[in-house]
C-alpha positions in Angstrom: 12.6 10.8 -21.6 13.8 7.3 -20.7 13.8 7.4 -16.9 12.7 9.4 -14.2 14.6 8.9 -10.2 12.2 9.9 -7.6 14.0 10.4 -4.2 13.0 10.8 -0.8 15.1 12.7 1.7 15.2 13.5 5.0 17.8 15.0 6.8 20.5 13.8 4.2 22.5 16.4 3.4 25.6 14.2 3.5 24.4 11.9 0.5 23.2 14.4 -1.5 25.7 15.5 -3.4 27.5 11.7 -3.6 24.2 10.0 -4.7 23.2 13.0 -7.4 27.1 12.3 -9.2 26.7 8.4 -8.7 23.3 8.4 -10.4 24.9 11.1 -13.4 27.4 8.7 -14.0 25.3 5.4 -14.2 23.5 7.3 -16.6 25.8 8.7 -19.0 27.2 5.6 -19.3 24.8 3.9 -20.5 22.9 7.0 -22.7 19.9 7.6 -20.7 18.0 10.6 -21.3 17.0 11.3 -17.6 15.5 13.6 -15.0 16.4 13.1 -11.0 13.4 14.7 -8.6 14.3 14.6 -5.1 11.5 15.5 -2.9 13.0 17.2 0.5 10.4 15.7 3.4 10.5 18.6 5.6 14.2 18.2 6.7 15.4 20.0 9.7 19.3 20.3 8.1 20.6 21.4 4.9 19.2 18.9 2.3 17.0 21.7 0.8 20.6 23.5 0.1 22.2 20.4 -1.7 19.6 19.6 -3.8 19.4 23.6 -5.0 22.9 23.2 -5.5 22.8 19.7 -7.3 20.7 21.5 -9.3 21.9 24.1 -10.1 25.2 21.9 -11.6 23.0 19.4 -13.2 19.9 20.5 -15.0 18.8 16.7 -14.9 17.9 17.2 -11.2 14.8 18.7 -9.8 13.6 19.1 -6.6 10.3 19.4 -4.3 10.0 20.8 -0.8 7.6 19.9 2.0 6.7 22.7 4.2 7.0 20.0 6.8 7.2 15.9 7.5 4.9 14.4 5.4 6.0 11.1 5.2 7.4 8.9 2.7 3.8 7.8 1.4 3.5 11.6 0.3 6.8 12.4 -0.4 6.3 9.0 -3.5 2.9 10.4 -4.1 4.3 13.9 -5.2 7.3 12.7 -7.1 5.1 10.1 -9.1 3.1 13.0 -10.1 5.7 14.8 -11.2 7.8 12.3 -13.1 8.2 12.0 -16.9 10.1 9.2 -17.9 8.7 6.3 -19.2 10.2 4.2 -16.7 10.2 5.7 -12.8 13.0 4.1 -10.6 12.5 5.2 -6.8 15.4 4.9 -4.4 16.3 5.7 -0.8 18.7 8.9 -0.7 21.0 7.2 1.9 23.4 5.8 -0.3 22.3 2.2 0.8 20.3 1.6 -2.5 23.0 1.5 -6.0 22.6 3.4 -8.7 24.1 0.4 -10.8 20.8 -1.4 -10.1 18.8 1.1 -12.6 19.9 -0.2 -16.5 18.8 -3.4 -15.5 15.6 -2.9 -13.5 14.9 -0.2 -16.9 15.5 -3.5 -19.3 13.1 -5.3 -16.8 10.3 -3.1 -17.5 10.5 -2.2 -20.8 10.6 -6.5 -21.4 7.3 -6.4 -20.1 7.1 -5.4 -16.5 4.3 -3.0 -14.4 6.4 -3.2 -11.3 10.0 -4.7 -10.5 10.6 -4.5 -6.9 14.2 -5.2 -5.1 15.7 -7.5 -2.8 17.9 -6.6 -0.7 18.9 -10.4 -0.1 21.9 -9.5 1.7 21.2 -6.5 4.3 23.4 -4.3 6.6 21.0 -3.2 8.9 20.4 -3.8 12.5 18.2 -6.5 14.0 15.6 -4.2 15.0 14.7 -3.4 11.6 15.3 -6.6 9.9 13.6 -8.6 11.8 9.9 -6.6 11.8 10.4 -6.6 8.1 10.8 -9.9 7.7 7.7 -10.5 9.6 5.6 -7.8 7.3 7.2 -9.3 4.6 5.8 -13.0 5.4 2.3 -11.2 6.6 2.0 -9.3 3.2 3.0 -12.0 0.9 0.2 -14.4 3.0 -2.4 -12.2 2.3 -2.2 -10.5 -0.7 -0.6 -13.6 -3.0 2.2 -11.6 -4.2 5.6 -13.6 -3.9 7.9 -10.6 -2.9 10.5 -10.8 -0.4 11.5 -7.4 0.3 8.3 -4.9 -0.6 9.8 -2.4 1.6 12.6 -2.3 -0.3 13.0 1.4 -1.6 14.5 0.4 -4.7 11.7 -0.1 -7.4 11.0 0.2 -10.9 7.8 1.1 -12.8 6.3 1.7 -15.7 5.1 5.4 -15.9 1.4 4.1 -16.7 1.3 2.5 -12.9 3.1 5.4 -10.8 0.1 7.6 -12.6 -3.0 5.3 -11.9 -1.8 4.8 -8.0 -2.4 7.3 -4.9 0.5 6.4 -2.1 -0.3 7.7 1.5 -0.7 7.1 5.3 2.3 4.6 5.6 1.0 2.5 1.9 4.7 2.9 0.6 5.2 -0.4 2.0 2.6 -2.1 0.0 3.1 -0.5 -3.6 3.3 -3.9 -5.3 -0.2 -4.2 -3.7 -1.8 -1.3 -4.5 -0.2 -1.6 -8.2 -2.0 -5.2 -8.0 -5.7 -4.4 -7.2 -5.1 -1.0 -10.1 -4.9 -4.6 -12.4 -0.7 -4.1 -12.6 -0.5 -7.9 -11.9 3.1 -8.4 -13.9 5.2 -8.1 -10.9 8.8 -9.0 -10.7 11.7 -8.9 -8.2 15.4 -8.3 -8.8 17.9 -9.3 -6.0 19.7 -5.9 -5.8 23.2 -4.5 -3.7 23.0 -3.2 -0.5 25.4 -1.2 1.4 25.9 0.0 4.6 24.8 3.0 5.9 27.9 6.2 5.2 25.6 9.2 6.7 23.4 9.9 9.6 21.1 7.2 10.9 18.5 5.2 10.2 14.4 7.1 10.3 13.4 3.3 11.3 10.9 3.5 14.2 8.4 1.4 16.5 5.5 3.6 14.6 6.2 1.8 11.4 4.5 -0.8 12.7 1.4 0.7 12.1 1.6 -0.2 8.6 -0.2 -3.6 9.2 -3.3 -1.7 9.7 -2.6 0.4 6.3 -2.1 -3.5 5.2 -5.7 -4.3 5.9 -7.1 -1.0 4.9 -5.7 -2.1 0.9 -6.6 -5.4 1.3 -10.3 -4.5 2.2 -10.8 -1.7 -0.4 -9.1 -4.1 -3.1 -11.3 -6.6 -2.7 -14.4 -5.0 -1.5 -14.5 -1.4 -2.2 -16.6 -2.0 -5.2 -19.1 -4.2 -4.0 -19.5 -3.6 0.0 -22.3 -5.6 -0.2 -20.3 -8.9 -0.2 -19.1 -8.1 3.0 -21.5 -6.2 4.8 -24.5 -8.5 3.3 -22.8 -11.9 4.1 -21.9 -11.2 7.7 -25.7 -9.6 8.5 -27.0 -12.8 6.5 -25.5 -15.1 8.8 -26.2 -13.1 11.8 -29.7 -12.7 11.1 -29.7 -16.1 10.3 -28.3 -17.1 13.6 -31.0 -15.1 15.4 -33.9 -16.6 13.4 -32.8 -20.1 14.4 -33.1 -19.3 17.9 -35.8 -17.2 17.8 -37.8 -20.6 16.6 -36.6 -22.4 19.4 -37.2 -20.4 21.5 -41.3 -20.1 19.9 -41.2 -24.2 19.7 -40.4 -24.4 23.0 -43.2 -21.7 24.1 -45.8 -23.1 21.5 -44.9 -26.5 22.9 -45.6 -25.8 26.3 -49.1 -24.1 26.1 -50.5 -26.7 23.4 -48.7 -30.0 23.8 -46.9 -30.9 26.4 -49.1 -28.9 28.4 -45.9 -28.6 31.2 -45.0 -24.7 32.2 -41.6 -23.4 31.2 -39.0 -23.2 34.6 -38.5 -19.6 33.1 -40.0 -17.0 31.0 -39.3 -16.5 27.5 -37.6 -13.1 28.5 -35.5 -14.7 31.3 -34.1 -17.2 28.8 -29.9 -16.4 27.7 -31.1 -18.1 24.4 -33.9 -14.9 23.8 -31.1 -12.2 24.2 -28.8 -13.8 21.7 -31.5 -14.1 19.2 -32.3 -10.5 19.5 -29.0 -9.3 19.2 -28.3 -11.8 16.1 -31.0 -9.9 14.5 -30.2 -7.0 15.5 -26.6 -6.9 14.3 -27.9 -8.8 11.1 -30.3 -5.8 9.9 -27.5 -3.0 11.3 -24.9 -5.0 9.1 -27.2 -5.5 5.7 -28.3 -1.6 5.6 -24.7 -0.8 5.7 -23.7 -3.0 3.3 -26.5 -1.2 1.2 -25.6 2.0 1.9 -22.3 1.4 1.5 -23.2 0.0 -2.3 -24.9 3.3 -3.3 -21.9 5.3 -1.8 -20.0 2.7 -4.4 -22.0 3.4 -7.2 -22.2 7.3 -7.1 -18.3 7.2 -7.2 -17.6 4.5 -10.0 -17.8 7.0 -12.8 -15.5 9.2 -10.8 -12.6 6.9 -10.0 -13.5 3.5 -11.4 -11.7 1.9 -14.8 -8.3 2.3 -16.1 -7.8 3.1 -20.2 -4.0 2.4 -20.8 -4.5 2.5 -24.4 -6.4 2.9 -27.1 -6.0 2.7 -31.1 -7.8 4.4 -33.9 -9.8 6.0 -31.6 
């Protein structure tokens, strides 16, 4: 099979039946053997019905139901799973992604591609969403050195290897690029890509998506740390403890110096000095920091056999 659609939906029950005829024809045009999943994220309308009855017309299009709101994250996650074609295109089921887009993000990846992601460089949405993305956008490309403009853009295209070797959840649908990235998918392209307006319903943009800065630093600390802990955890108690010792010997020259040298009394005892609480909780800090960076490293190790390296291919094996 040459490409598998995996679509979210929620409360769309207006576009389903327009998208699932757009995407047919794109298709047949062009010859694709094909399979469309929609996954239904616990919709409260009749989204369920239209993509039983899309189905039911078109044996190209499947479909997956949520007992309840998920989330896009798992709603991805699921369809991934499922998928079959050697390419995986995911779009938005509100009609503001084009089906038109897909021979060309397909050539894309089969030239050579893990990943093509969209840009929606030309957007019809309102301030209040374009504006937070563009700051996420800017954030995400700071820190994890991926040039992207749009990774929130819901049209994407993959090879099947990636979608199969990635886990998508809490709000990480925003960071796929990423998370493809640190799985050692590091061929990553972008594709400026038509946007229309909205035709149905309204937008599921909220004020809780901006929680996905913290999802954000959750992948940018298990990519770069989650196989050796100790990195992290050891260099920050190294340096704490470190911190302490220093001050610790002052605060011993300064005692040592006063009973056997200089012969002149302190003004205050060791224990009433600022300096001798700061070393102890330097020190402190520094050993809590090490054995949890050691810890931390076994956990690491029990697991690598369990989750660790990717094989993508093999010959005459």
């Amino acid at each position: 099979m040459n490409i598998s659609v995996v679509i979210p939906a929620k409360d769309e029950e207006e576009s389903i039946p327009e998208l699932t005829q757009w995407i047919s024809r794109v298709m047949k045009t062009h010859g694709f053997s094909y399979e469309v999943i929609f996954v239904d994220d616990g919709s409260s309308d009749k989204t369920w019905e239209k993509i039983k009855l899309a189905g039911a017309t078109d044996p190209n299009v499947k479909g997956i139901r949520f007992n309840r709101n998920f989330g896009k994250s798992a709603a991805l996650n699921t369809g991934f799973r499922a998928a079959q074609g050697d390419v995986v295109i995911t779009m938005d089921s509100d009609l503001q992604d084009s089906p038109e887009e897909i021979p060309e993000l397909y050539k894309m990846i089969k030239d050579g591609y893990d990943l093509v992601s969209g840009w929606k460089k030309k957007r019809h949405d309102p301030i209040t969403k374009t504006v937070p993305s563009k700051f996420f956008n800017a954030l995400t490309r700071g820190i994890s050195g991926i040039q992207l403009h749009d990774f929130n853009c819901g049209l994407k295209a993959y090879s099947n290897v990636v979608v199969k070797n990635i886990t998508v959840y809490g709000e990480m649908h925003r960071y796929i690029p990423l998370l493809a990235k640190w799985a050692g998918f590091t061929r990553i392209g972008e594709k400026v890509v038509e946007h229309h307006e909205r035709k149905f319903g309204h937008s599921k943009f909220g004020l809780s998506r901006m929680r996905g800065m913290l999802d954000l630093l959750t992948i940018t600390f298990m990519g770069r740390f989650g196989r050796r802990p100790m990195h992290l955890f050891g260099t920050g108690g190294v340096i704490s403890f470190f911190f302490g010792f220093i001050l610790t010997m002052k605060i011993l020259w300064e005692k040592l110096d006063s009973v056997w040298f200089s012969k002149v009394p302190l003004k205050r005892d060791v224990t009433e000095q600022p300096a001798f609480y700061l070393a102890l909780v330097f020190v402190v800090i520094g050993v809590q920091l090490f054995l949890a960076g050691f810890l931390a490293e076994l956990i690491a190790r029990q697991s690598v056999g369990k989750r660790d390296y990717l094989v993508i291919e093999t010959s005459n094996c």
